[in-house]
LOMIDO-854314 format. One record per atom (N, C-alpha, C): residue in one letter; z, y, x negated. Coordinates in steps of 0.001 Angstrom, whole numbers, padded with zeros to 6 digits, always signed. Each point is the difference from the previous one (the first is absolute). Example, Ala and Ser with C-alpha at 12.3 -4.5 7.8 and 13.67 -1.06 7.14 Angstrom:
% LOMIDO-854314
A+007800-005690-013190
A+000000+001190+000890
A+000000+001200-000900
S-000720+001050+000350
S+000060+001190-000820
S+000730+001090+000770
***
This chain:
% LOMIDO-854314
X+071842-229251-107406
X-001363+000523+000007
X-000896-000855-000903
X-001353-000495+000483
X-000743+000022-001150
X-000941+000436-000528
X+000041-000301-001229
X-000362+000516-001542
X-001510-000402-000231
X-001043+001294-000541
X-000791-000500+000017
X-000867+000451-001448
X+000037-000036-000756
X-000896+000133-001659
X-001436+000439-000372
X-000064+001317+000312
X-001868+000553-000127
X+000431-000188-001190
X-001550-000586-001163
X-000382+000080-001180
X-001489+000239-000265
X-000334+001470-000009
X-001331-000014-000162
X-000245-000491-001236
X-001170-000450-000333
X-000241-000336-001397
X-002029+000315-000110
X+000180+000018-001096
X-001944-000026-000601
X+000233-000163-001373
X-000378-001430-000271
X+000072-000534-001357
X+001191+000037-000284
X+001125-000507+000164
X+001191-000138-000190
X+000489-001560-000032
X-000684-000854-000715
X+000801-001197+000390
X+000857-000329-001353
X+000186+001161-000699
X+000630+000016-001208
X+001573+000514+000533
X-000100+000637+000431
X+001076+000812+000641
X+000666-000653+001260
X-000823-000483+000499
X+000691-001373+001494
X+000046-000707-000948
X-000504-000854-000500
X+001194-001417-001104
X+001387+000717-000371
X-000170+001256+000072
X+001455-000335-000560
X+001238+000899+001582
X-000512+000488+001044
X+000196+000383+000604
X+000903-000938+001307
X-001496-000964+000541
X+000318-000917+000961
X+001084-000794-000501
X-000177-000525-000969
X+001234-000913+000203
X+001695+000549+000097
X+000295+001160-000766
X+001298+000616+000576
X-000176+000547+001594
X-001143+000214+000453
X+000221+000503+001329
X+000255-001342+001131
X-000741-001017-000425
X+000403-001624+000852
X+001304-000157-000128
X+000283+000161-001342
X+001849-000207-000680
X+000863+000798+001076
X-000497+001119-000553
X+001366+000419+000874
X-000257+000722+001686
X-000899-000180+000073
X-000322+000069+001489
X-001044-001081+000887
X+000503-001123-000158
X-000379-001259+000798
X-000615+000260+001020
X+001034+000759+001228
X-000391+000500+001361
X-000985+000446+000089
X-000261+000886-001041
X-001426+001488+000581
X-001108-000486+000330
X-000506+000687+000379
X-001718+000316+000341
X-000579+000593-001620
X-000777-000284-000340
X-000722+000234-001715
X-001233+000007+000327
X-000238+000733-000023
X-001800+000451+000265
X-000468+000454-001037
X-001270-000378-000700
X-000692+000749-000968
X-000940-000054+000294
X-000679+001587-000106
X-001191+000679+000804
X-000939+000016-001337
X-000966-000801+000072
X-000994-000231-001275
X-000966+000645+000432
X+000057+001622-001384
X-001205+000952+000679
X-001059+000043-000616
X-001036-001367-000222
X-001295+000135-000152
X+000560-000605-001721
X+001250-001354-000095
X-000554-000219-001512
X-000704-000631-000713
X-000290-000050-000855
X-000809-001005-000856
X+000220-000780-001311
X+001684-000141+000214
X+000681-000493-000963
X+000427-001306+000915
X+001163-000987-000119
X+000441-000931+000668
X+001223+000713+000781
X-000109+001507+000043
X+001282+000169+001344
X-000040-000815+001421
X-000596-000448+000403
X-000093-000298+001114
X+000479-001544+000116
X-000775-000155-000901
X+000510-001772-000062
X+001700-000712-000723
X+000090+001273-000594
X+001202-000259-000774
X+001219+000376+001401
X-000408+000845+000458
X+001081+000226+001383
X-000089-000664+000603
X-000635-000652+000460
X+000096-001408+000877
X+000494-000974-000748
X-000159-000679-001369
X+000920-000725-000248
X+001548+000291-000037
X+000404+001085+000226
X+001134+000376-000095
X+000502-000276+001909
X-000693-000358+000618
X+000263+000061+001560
X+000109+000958+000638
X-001078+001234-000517
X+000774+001337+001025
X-001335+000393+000881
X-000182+001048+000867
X-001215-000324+000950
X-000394+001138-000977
X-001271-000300-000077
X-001505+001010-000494
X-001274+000416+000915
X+000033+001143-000159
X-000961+000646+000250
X-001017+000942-000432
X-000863-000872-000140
X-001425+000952-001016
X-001112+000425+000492
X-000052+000669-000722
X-001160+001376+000476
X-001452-000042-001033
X-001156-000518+000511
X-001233-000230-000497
X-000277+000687-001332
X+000605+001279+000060
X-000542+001083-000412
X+001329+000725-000297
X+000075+001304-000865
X+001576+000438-000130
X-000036+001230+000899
X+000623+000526+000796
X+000379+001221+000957
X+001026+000740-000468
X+000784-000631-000829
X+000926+001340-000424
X+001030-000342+000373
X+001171+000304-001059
X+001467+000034+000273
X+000531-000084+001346
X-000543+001072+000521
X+000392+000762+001188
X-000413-001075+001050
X-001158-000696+000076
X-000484-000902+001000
X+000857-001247-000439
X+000410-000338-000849
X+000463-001012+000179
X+001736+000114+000204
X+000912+001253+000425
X+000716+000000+000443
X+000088-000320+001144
X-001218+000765+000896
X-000062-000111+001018
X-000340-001250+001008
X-001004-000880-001335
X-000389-001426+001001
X+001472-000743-000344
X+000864+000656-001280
X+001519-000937+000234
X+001419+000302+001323
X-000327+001263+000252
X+000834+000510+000784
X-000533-000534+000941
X-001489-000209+000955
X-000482-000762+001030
X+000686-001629-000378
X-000603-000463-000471
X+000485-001448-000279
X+001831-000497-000221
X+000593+000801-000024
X+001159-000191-000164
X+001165-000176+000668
X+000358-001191+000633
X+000948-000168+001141
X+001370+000720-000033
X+000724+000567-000641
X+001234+000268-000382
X+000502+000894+001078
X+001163+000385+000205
X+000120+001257-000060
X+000627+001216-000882
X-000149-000426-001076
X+000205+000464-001519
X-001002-000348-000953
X-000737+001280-000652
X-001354-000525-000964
X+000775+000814-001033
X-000437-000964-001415
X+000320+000676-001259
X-001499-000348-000320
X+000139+001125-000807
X-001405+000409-001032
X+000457+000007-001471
X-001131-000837-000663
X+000392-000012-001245
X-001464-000410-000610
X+000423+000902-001509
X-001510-000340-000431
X+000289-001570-000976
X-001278-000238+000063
X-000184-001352-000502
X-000296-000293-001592
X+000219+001451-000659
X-000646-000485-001658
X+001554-000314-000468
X+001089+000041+000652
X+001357-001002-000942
X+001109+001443-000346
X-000280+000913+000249
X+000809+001316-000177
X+000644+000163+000953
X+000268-000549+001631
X+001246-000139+000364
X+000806-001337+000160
X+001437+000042-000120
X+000525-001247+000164
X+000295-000144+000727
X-000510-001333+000700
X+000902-000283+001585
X+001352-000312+000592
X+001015+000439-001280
X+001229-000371+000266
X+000603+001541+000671
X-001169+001143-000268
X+000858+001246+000544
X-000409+000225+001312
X-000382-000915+000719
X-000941+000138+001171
X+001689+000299+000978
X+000407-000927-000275
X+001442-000089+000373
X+000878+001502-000049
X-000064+000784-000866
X+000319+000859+000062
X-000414+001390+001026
X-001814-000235+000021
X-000884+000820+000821
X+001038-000841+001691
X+000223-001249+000434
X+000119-000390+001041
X+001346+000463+000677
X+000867-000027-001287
X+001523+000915-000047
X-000136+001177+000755
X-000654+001050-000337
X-000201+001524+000184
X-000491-000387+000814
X-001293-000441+000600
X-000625-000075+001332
X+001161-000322+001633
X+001017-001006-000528
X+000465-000053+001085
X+001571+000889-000082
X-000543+001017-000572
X+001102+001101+000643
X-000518+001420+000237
X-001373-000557+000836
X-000535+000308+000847
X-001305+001204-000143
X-000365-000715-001054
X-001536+000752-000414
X-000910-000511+000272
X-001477+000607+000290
X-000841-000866+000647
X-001165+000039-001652
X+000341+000881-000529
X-000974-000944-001785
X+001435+000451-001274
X-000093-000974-000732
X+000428+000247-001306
X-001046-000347-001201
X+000146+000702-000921
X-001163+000487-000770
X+001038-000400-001538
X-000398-000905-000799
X+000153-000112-001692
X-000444+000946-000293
X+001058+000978-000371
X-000149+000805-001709
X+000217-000329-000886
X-001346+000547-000730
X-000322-000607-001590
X+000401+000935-000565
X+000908+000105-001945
X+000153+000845-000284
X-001183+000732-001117
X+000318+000600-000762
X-001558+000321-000840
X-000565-001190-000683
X+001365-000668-000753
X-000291-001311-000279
X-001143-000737+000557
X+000370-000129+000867
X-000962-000780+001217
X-001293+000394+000035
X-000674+001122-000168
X-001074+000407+000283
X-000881-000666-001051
X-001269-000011+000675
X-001167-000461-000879
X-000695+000965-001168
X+000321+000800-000428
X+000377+001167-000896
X+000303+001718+000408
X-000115+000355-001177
X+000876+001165-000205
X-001336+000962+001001
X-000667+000154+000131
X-000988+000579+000995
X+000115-000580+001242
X+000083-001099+000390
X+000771-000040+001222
X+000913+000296+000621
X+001119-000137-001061
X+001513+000406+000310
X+000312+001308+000006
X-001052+000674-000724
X-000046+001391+000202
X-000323+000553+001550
X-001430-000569+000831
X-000566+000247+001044
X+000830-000814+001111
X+000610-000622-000423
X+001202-000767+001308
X+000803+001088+000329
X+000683+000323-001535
X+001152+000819+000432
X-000608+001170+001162
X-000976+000637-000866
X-000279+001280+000939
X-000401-000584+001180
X-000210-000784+000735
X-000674-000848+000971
X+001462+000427+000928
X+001271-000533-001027
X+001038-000350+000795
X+000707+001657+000342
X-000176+000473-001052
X+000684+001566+000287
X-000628+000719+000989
X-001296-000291+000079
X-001083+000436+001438
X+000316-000551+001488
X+000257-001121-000600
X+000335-000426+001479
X+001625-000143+000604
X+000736+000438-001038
X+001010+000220+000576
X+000574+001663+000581
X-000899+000695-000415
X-000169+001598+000205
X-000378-000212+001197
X-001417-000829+000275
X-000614+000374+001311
X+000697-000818+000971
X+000835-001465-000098
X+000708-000206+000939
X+001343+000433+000420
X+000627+000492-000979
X+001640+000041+000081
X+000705-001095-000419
X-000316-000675-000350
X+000568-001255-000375
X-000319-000475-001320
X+001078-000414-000728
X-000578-000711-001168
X-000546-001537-000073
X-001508+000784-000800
X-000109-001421-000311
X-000540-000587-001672
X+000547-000753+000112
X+000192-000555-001467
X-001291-000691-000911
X-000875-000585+000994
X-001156-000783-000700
X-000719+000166+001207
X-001316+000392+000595
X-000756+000420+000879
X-000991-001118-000609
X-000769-000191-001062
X-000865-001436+000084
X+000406-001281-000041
X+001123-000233+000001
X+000764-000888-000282
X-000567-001182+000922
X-000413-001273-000213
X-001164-000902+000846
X+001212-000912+000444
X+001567-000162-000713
X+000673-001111+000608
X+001184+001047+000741
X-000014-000883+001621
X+000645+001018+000614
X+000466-001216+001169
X+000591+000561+001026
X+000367-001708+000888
X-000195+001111+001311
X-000430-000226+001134
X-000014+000633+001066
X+000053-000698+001168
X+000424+000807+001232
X-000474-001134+001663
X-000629+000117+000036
X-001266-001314+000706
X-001049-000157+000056
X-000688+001242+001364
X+000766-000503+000829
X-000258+000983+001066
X-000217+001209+000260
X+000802+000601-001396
X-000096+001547-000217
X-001061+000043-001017
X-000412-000751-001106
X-001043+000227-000533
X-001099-000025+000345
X-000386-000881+000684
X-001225-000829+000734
X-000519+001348+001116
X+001077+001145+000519
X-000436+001408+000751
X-001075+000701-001034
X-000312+000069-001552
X+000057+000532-000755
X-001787-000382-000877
X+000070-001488+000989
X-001587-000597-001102
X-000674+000774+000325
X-000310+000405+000932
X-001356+001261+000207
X-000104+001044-001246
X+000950+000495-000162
X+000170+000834-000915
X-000161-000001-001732
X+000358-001625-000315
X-000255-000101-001207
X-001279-000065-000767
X-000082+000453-000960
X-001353-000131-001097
X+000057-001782+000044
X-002127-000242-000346
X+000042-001187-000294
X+000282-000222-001442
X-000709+001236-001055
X+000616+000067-001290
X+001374+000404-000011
X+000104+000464-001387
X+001353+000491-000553
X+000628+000767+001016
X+001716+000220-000247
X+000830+000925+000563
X+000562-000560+001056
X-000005-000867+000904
X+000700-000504+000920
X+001342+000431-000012
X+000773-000667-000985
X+001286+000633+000039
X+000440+001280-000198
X-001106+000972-000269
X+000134+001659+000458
X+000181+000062+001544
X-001261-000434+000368
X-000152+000127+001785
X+000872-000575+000421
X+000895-001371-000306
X+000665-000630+001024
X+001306+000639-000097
X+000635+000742-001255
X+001079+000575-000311
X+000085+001364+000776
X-001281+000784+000076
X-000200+001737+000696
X+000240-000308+001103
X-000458-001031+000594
X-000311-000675+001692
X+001269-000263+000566
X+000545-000782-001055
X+001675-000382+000707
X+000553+001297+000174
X+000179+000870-001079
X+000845+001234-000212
X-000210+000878+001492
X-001486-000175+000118
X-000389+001482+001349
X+000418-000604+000975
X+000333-001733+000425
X+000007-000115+001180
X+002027-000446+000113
X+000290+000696-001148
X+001764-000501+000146
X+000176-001140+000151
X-000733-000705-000925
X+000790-001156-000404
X+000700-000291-001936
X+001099-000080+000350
X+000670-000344-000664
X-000672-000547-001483
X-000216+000500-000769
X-000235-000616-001519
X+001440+000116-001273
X+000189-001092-000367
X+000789+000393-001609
X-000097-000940-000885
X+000530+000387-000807
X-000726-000626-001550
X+000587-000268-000759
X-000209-001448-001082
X+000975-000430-000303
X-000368-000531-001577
X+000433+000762-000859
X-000227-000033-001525
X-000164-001702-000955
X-001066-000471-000130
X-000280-001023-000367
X-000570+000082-001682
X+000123-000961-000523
X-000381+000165-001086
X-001865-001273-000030
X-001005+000423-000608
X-000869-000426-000070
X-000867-000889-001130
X-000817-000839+000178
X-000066-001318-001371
X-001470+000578-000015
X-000179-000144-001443
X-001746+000191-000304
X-000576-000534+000746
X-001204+000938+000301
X-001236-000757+000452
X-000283-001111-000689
X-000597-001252+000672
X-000236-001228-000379
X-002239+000338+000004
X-000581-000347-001492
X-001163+000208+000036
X-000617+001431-000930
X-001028+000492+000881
X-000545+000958-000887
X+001174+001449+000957
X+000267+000770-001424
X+000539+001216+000580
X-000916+001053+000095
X+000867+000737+000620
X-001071+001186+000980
X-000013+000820-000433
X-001332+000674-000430
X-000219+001342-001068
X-000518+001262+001636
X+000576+001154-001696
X-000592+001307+000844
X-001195+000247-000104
X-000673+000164+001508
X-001530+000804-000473
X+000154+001486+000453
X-000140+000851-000689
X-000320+001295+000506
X-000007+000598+000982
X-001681-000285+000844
X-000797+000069+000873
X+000668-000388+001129
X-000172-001409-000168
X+000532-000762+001432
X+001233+000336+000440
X+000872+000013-001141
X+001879+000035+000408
X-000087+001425+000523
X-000595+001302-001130
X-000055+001134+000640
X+000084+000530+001446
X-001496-000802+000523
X-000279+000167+001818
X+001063-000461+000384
X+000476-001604-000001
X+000752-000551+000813
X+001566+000853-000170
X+000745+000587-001304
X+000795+001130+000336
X-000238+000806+000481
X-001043+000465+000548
X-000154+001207+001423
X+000255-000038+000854
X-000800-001167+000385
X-000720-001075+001713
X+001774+000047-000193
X+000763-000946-000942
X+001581+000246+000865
X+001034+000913+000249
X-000785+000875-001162
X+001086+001587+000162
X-000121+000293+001650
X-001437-000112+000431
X-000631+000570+001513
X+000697-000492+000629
X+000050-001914+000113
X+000483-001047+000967
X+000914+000473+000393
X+001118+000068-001307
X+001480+000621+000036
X-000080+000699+001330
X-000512+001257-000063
X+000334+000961+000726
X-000869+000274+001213
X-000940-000461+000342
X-000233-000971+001312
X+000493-000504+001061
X+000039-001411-000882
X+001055-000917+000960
X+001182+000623+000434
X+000475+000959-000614
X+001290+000659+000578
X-000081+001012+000349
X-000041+001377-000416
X-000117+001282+000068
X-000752+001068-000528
X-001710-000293+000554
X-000944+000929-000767
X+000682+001404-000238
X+000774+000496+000867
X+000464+001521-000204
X+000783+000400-001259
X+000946-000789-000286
X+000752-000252-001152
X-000467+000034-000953
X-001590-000431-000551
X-001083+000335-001089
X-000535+001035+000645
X-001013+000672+000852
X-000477+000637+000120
X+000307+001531+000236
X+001478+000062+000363
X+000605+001610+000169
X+000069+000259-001744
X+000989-000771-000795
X-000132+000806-001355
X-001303+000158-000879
X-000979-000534+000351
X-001252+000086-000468
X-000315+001048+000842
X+000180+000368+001179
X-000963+001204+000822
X+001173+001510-000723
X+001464-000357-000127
X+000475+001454-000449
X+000091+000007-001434
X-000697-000830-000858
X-000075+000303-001065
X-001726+000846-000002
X-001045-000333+000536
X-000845+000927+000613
X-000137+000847+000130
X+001169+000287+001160
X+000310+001158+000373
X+000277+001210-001068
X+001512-000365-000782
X+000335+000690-000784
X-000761+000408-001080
X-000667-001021-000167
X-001480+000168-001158
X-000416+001263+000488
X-001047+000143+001133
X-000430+000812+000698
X+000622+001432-000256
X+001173+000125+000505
X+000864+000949+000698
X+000343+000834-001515
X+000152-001034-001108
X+000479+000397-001674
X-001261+000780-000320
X-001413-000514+000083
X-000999+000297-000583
X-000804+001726+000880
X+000238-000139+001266
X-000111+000992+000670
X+000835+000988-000740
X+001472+000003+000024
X+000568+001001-000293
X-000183+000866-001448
X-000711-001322-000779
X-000233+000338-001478
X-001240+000992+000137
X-001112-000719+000907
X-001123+001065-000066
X-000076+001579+000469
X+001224-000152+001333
X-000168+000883+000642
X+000590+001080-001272
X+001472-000254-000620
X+000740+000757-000714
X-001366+000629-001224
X-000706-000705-000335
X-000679-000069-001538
X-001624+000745+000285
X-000255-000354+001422
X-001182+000424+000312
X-000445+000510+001327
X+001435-000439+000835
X-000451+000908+001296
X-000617-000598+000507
X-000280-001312+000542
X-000630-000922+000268
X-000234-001468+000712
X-000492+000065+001355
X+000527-001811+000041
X-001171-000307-000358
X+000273-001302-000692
X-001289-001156-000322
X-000505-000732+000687
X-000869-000744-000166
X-000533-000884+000706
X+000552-001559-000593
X+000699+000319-001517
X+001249-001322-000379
X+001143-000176+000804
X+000457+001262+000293
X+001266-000121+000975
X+000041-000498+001447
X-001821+000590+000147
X-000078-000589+001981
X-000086-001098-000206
X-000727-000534-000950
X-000487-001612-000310
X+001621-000759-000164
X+000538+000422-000863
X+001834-000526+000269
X+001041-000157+001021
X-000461+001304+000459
X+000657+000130+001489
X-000517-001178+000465
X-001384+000052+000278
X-000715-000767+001320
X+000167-001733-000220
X-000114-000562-001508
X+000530-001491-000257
X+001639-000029+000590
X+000866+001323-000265
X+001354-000261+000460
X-000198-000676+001486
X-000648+000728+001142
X-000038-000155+001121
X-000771-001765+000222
X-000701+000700-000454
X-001021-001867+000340
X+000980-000963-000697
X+000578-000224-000991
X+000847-000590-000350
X+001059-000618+000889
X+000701+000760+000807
X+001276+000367+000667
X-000388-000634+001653
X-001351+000449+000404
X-001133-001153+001410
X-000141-001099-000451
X-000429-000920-001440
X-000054-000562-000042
X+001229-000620+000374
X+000816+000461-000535
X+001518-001198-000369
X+000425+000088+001477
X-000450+000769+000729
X+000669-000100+001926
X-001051-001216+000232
X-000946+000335-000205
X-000887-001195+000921
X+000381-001437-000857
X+000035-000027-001255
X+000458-001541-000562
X+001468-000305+000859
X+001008+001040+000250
X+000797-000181+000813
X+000189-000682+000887
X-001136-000108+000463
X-000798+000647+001848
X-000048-002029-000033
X-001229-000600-001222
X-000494-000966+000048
X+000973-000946-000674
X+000873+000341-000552
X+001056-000722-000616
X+000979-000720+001083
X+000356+000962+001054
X+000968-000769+001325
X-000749-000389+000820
X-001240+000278+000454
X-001159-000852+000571
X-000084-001577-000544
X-000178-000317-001518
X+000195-001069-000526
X+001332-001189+000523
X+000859+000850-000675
X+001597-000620+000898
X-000049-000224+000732
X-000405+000983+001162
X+000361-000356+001417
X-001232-001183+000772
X-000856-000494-001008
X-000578-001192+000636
X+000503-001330-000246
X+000915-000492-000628
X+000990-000713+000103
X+001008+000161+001028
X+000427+000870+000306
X+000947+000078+000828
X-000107-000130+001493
***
């Protein structure tokens, strides 16, 4: 099969110096693509002296877009993804290629806490990962995890679907899972970020842990979030009724209001249902 090397990058030519040349080393053969998203450092030029094909983007579009113009551009029929600031090594690629051919269509690097870009991340991964292994049935070990090796053919069903920003490897991981394909994962150990490290903001990280709590359960099984949210409602309701009625003889207008989010709650999560296999089934 061949091998083909997404490296998104934006301002990373700190992190490709030290990247490209073990990936030429020990993988001569491949395809090495680095998707230059809008930089303004020497990434672009520094990847070409290294001989690998580049592709840049005027302007930056986002993580997510530049998976996608690498997964287009990429002859293989095997794409590994890897990020470009020097935190994965390309000698475990080999390992992701191991697991793949006994007969998975993605394998996914798990990072351990170690690995994480801090203790607030590694905190919101984990729960990331305990969420999404509830809502699929399956464990999974690192859900953002950006270095992963997949068939092209089965991924490439999937670009419609991805964010041009952040999260890709949420969507492309939920996506494989709903449509039964094969994912597993394979415990890697991870090298500092090469450059400036990545702080918490509040605000921003806040939303974007929502937007993926939601994704999570979306891409796979709105019902699975939305029934225990509608009978916790419920029971709200049903607790608070019984309290008034016992205490005052009484239904409220708190309890109809509880009741009635239970129900709307419970329509919603049928119709996300509804639009969730609608999605799928336009690939197919």
């Amino acid at each position: 099969m061949r091998l083909s090397v997404v490296l998104p990058a934006k301002n990373e030519a700190e992190g490709l110096a030290r990247t490209l040349p073990r990936l030429n080393a020990l993988w001569p053969d491949a395809e090495i693509i680095v998707v230059d998203d809008g930089s303004t450092d020497s990434t672009a030029s520094l990847a070409r002296e290294h001989g690998v094909t580049v592709a840049s983007s005027p302007y930056s579009m986002g993580n997510g877009a530049s998976i996608k113009r690498g997964a287009r551009l990429a002859s293989g029929d095997v794409i590994v993804f890897m990020d470009a600031d020097g935190q994965h090594d390309p000698e475990h690629i080999c390992l992701l290629l191991d697991r793949l051919g006994e007969g998975y269509d993605m394998v996914v690097a798990a990072r351990d806490m170690c690995g994480q870009a801090n203790m607030h991340r590694g905190m919101a991964n984990r729960f990331y990962n305990c969420l999404a292994t509830w809502v699929t049935g399956h464990d999974v070990l690192d859900l953002t995890s950006g270095f992963r090796a997949v068939r092209a053919e089965r991924f490439r069903e999937f670009l419609y679907l991805l964010p041009n920003g952040f999260s890709y490897p949420t969507t492309s991981t939920m996506a494989f899972f709903r449509s039964a394909y094969p994912v597993a994962y394979v415990p890697v150990s991870v090298n500092k970020r090469v450059g400036s490290a990545s702080h918490i903001r509040p605000v921003k990280d806040g939303v974007r842990f929502l937007l993926i709590i939601f994704k999570i359960a979306t891409l796979y099984s709105p019902v699975k979030l939305f029934a225990p949210a509608s009978l916790f409602f419920f029971l709200l309701g049903a607790g608070y009724y019984g309290w008034t009625f016992a205490t005052m003889g009484r239904f409220t207008n708190m309890s109809a209001l509880l009741l009635s989010a239970s129900v709307i709650i419970f329509l919603v999560g049928l119709v996300s249902e509804q639009i969730t296999s609608l999605t799928y089934r336009r690939h197919e």
